[in-house]
C-alpha positions as CSV (number, residue, x, y, z in Angstrom):
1,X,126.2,95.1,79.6
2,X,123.2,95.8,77.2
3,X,120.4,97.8,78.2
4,X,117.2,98.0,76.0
5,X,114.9,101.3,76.5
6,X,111.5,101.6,74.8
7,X,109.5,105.2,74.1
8,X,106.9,106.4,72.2
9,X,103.8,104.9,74.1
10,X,101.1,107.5,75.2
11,X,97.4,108.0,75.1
12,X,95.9,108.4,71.6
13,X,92.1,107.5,70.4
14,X,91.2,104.6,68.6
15,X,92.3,104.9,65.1
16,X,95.0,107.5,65.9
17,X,98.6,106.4,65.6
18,X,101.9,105.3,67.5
19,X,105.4,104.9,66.7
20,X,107.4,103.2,69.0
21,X,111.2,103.2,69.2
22,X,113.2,100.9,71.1
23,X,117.1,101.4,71.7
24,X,120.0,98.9,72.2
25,X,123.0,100.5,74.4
26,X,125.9,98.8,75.2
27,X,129.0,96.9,73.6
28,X,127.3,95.3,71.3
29,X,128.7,93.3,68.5
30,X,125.5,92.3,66.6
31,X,122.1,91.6,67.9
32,X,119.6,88.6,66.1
33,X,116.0,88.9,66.0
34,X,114.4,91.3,68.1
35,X,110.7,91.9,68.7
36,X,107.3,93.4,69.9
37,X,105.6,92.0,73.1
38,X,102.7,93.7,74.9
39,X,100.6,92.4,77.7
40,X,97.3,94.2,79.0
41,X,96.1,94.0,82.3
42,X,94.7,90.2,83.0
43,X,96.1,88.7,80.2
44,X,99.3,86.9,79.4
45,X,102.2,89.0,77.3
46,X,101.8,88.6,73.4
47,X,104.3,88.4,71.0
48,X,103.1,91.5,68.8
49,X,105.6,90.5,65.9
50,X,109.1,90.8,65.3
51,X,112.2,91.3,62.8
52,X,115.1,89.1,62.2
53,X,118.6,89.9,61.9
54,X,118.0,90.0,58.0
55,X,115.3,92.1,57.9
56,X,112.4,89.5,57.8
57,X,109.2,90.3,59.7
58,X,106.3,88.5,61.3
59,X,103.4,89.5,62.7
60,X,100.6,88.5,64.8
61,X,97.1,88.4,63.3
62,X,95.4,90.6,65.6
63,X,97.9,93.9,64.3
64,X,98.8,92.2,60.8
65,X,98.2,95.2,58.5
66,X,98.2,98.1,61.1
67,X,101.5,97.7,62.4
68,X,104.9,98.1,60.9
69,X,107.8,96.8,62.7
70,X,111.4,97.7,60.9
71,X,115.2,97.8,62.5
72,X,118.7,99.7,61.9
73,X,121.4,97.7,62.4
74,X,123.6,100.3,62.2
75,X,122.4,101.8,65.2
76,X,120.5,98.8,67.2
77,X,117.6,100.5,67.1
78,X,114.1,99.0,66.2
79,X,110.6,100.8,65.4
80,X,107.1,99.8,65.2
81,X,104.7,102.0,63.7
82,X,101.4,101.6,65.0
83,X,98.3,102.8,62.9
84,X,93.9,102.2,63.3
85,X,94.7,101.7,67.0
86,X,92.2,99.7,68.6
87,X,90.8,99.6,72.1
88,X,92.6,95.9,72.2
89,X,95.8,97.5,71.5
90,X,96.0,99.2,74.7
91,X,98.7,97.3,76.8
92,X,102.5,98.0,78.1
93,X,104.6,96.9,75.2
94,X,108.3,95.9,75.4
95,X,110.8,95.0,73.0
96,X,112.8,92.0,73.4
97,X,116.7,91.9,71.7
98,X,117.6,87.9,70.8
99,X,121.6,86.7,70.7
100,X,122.6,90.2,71.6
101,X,126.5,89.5,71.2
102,X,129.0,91.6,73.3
103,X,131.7,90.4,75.7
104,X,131.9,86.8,74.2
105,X,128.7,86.4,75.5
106,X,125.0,85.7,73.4
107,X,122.5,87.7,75.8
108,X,118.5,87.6,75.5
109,X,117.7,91.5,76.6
110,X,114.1,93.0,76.9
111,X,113.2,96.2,77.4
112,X,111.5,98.0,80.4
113,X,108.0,98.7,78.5
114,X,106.3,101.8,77.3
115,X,102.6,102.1,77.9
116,X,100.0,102.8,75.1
117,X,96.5,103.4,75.5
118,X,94.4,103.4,73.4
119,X,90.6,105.4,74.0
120,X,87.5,105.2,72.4
């Protein structure tokens, strides 16, 4: 079993900063890429950006340059550091765990979702 738990999400004013953590539990053996969603009210979830197994990153245009997104292997664990946060930004984000290898078994995991929210 694998079991993804997000923190870090609270209220902060626009331009303040986030970092969000998000922790893989379980067996696991080795986990591929793993990534940033968020979804705001009314509107469909958005990939945010996400990290490859190798340390490769992507993000989407709307946080290119303001967020950081980063990964320890060693410990499963994957951060996104969130900085100038906008009114946009405000949304439940989740992380989502690709290929997550345990019991002979490749497993897509997400997390349950931390909220951030972001005033003006």
């Amino acid at each position: 079993q694998v079991q993804l738990v997000e923190s870090g999400g609270g209220l902060v004013q626009a331009g303040g900063s986030l970092r969000l953590s998000c922790v893989a539990s379980g067996k696991i053996v080795s986990i591929g890429d793993m990534g940033w969603y968020r979804q705001a009210p009314g509107k469909p979830r958005e990939r945010v950006g996400y990290v490859t197994s190798g340390g490769l990153t992507k993000y989407g245009d709307s946080v290119k340059g303001r967020f950081t997104i980063s990964r320890d292997n060693t410990k499963f664990k994957m951060f996104m550091q969130m900085n100038n946060l906008e009114r946009d930004d405000s949304a439940v984000y989740s992380c989502n765990a690709e290929n997550v290898y345990l019991d002979n078994y490749y497993y897509d995991s997400w997390g349950q979702g931390t909220q951030v929210t972001v005033s003006s």
